[in-house]
C-alpha positions in Angstrom: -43.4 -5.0 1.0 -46.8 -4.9 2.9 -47.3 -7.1 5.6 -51.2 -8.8 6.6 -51.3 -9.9 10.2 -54.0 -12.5 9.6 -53.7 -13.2 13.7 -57.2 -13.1 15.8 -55.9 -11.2 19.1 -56.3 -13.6 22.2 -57.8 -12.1 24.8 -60.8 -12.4 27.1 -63.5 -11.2 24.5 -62.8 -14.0 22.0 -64.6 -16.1 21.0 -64.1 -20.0 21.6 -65.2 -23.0 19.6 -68.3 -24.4 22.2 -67.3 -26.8 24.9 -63.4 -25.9 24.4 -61.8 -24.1 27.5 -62.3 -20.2 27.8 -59.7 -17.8 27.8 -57.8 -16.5 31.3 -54.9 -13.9 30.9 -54.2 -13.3 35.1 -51.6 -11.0 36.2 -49.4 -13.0 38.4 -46.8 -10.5 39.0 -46.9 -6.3 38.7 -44.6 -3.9 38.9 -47.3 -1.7 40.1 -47.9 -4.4 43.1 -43.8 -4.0 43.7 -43.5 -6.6 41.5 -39.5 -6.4 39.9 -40.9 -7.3 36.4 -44.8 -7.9 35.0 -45.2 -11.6 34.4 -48.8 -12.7 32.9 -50.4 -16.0 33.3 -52.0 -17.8 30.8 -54.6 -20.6 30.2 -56.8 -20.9 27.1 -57.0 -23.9 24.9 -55.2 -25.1 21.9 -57.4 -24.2 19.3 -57.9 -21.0 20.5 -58.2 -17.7 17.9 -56.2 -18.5 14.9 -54.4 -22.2 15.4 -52.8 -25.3 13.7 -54.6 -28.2 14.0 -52.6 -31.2 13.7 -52.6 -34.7 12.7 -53.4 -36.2 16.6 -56.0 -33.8 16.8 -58.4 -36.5 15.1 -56.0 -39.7 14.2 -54.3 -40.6 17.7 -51.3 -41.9 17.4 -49.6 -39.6 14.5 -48.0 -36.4 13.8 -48.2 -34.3 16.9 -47.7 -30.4 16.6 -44.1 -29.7 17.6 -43.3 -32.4 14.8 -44.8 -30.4 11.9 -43.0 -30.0 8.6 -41.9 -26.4 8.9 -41.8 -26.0 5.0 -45.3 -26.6 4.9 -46.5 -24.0 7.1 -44.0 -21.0 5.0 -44.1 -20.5 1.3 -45.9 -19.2 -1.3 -50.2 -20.0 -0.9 -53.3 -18.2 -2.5 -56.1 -16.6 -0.9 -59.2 -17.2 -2.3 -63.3 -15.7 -2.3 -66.3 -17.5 -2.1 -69.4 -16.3 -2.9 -70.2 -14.8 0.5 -73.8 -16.3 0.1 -72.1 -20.0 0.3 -73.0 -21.5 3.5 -70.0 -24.3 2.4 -67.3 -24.8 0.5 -68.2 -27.4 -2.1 -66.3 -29.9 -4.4 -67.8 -27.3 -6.8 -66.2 -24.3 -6.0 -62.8 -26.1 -5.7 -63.3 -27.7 -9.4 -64.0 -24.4 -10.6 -61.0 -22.6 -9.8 -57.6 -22.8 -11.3 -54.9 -24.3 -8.6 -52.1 -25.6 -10.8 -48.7 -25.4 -9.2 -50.9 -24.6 -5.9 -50.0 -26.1 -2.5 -51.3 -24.2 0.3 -54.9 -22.4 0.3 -56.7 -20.0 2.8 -60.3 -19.3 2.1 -61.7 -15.9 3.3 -65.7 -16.4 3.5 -68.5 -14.5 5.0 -66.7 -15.4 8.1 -64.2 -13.0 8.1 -66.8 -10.4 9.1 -67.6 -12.6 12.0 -64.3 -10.7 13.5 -66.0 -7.5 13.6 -68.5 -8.5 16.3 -66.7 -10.4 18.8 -69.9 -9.8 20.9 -71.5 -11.4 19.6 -69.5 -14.9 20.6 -69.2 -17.6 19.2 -71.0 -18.5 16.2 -72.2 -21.7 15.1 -73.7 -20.3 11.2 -69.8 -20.3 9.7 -69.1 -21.5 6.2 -67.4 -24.4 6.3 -65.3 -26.8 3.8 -67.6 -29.9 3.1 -65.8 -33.7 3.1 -66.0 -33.9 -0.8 -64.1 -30.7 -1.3 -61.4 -32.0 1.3 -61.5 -34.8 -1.1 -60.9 -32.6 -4.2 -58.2 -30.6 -2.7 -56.6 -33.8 -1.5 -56.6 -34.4 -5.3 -54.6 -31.5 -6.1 -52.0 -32.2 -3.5 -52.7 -29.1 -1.5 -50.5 -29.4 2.1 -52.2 -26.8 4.0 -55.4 -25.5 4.1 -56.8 -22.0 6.0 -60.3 -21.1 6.8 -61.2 -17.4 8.7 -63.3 -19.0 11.5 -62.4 -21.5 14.1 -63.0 -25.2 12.7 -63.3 -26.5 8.6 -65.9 -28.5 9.7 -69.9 -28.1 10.2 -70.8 -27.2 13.4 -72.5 -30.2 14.8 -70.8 -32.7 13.0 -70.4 -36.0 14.5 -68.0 -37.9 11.9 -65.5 -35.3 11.8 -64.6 -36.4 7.8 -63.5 -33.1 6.9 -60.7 -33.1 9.8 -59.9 -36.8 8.9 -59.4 -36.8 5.4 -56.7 -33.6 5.5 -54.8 -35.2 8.5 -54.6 -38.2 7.0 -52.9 -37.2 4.4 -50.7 -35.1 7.1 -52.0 -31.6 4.9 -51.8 -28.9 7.8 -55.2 -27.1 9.0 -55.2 -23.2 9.9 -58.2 -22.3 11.3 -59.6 -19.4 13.0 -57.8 -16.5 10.1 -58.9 -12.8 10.1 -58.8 -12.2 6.2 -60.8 -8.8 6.4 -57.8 -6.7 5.0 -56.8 -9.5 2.4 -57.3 -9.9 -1.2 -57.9 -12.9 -3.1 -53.9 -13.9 -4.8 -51.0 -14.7 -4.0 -48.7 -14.3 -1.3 -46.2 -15.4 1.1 -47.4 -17.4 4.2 -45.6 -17.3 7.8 -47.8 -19.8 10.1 -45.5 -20.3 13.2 -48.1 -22.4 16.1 -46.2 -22.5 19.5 -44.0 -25.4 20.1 -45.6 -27.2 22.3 -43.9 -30.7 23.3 -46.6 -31.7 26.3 -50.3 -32.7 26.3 -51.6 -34.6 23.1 -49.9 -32.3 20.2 -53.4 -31.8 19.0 -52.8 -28.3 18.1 -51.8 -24.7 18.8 -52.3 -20.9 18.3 -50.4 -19.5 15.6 -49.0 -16.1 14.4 -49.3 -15.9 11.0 -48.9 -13.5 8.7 -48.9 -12.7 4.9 -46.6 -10.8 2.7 -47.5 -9.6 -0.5 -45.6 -10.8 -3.2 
């Protein structure tokens, strides 16, 4: 059984979404320093690589992180292509494909090749899923929804509609996947974000993985 680890590394070199807090790996104890065991500190934001974003993240008062249906975020989804001259993921392109008996949905876009140039930092061009094709996917009663760069929404937006209409409806957001390696199908989703109880459960990084059916 093959095994996708759909997981953007966290390290220094990756990119953030602008304005969110940079990564810092520290070394706070060494072995090499006489250290009796190598103990790393860590400080990088909650949306950071690939992440959950949850429902507090735009609707304050709901569904924080640590209280996220785990059945949602394992089980069976599809990956799916778009064009990679789409600039956004319309109500079109979600009419036009066949979901039945469908729940959860990553899209791999022109973004995914965005991974291959973490020089380049962080890039504000990346296809993105437009409010109307939340709407439509809504519709279908899709509970999570992927997308290989770090937000579903335009860059620059200042209603935030795509976020709001998915956490509404509590449907689970993974942003920030690597899909290079990964074919459009079927397979079987692992999305396991770190359990964090403090702050405003808006979020948090993810491993996540896909085995082929």
């Amino acid at each position: 059984m093959k095994i996708y680890d759909i997981s953007v590394p966290i390290s220094e070199d990756t990119p953030v979404y602008e304005g969110d807090p940079k990564v810092l790996i520290e070394t706070a104890h060494a072995i090499s320093k006489g250290d009796a065991a190598n103990v790393s500190k860590l400080c990088f934001g909650a949306h950071t690589a690939t992440h959950v974003d949850a429902p507090n993240h735009f609707i304050e008062g709901s569904r924080k992180v640590h209280e996220l249906d785990l059945d949602k975020l394992i089980g069976i989804c599809r990956v799916v292509e778009i064009d990679k001259n789409a600039m956004a993921i319309s109500a079109e392109h979600v009419r036009n494909l066949d979901l039945t008996g469908v729940k959860r949905i990553l899209f791999k876009t022109r973004n995914s090749e965005f991974w291959n140039e973490l020089e380049k930092g962080f890039r504000k061009d990346f296809t993105y899923i437009e409010p109307e094709a939340a709407k439509e996917l809504i519709n279908l009663n899709i509970k999570l929804v992927g997308i290989d760069y770090l937000s579903v929404e335009k860059f620059g937006a200042e209603s935030f509609q795509t976020h709001i209409i998915l956490l509404e409806r509590e449907v689970v957001i993974i942003e920030g996947l690597d899909l290079r390696e990964v074919s459009a199908g079927d397979y079987e989703l692992i999305c396991l974000p770190l359990k964090i109880a403090d702050g405003t459960g808006d979020g948090a990084p993810a491993r996540t993985i896909l085995r082929q059916k």
